[in-house]
C-alpha positions as CSV (number, residue, x, y, z in Angstrom):
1,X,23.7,-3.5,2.4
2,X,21.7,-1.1,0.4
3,X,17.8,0.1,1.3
4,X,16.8,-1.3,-1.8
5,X,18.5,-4.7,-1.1
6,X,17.2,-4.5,2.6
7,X,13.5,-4.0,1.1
8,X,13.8,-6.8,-1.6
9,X,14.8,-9.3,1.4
10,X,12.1,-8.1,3.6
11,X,9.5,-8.1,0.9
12,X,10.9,-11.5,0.1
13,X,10.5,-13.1,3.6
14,X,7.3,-11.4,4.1
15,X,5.8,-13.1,0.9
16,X,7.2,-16.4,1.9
17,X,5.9,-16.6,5.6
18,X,2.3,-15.4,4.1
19,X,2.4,-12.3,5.4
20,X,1.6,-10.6,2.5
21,X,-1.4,-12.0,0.8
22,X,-3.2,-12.3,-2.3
23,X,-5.6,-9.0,-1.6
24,X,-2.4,-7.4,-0.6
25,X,-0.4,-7.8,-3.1
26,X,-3.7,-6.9,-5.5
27,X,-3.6,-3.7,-3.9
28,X,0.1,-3.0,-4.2
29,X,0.2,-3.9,-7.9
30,X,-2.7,-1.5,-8.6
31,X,-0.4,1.2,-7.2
32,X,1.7,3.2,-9.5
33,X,5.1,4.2,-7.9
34,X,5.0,8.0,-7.1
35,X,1.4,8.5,-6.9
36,X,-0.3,8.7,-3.6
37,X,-3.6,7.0,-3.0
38,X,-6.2,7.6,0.0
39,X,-8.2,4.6,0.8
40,X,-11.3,4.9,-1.0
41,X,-8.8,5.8,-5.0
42,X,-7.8,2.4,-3.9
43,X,-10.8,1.0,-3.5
44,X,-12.2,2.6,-7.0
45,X,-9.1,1.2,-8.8
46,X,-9.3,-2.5,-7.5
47,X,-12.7,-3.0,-6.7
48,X,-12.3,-4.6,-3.1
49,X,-14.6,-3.5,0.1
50,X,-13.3,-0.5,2.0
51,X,-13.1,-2.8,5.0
52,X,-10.7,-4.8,2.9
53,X,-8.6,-2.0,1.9
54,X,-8.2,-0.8,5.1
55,X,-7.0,-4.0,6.6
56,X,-4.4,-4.3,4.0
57,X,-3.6,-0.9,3.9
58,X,-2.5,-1.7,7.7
59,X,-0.5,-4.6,7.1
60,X,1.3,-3.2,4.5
61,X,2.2,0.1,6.2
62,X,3.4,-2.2,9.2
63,X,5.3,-4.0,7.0
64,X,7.3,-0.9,5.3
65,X,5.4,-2.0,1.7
66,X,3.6,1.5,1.7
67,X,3.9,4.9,3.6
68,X,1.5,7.2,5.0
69,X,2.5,10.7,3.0
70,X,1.5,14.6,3.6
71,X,-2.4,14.9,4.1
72,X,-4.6,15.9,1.0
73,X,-8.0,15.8,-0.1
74,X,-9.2,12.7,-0.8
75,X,-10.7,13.0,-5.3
76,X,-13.2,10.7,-3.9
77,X,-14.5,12.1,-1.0
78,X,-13.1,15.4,-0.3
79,X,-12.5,14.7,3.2
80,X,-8.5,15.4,4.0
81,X,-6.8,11.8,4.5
82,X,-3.4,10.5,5.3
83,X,-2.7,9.0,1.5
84,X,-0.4,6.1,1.1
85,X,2.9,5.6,-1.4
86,X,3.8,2.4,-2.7
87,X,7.3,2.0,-1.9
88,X,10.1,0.5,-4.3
89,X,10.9,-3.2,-3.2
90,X,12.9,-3.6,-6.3
């Protein structure tokens, strides 16, 4: 079995047992493949509280949906963060 096939059946179960919810999955479909994304770009591009984004953020690095990537500056902010990738699940 492939990565990709291993991802699609873990993104699959994780959907179905509700582990992956609505503000989640709002979040992951904002994310363009291959562009990284510190917390507060996510936040500007869906709208949600940064409390929210960083709760999802968490579930969705625990679940292998994202990845934490080299540090950069944030555009927002300036500060350096740990920016997250979306990660292919297709």
């Amino acid at each position: 079995m492939t990565v990709a096939e291993t991802s699609i059946i873990a993104y699959k179960e994780h959907r179905a047992t509700g582990k992956v919810g609505s503000q989640a999955m709002s979040i992951f479909d904002a994310m363009d493949f291959h562009k990284d994304y510190s917390r507060r770009e996510l936040v500007a591009i869906t709208g949600l509280e940064l409390s929210s984004i960083c709760g999802r953020v968490n579930e969705m690095l625990q679940i292998g949906m994202i990845k934490e990537v080299t540090p950069r500056k944030c555009k927002i902010t300036g500060k350096t963060v740990k920016p997250v990738v979306k990660l292919s699940l297709f």
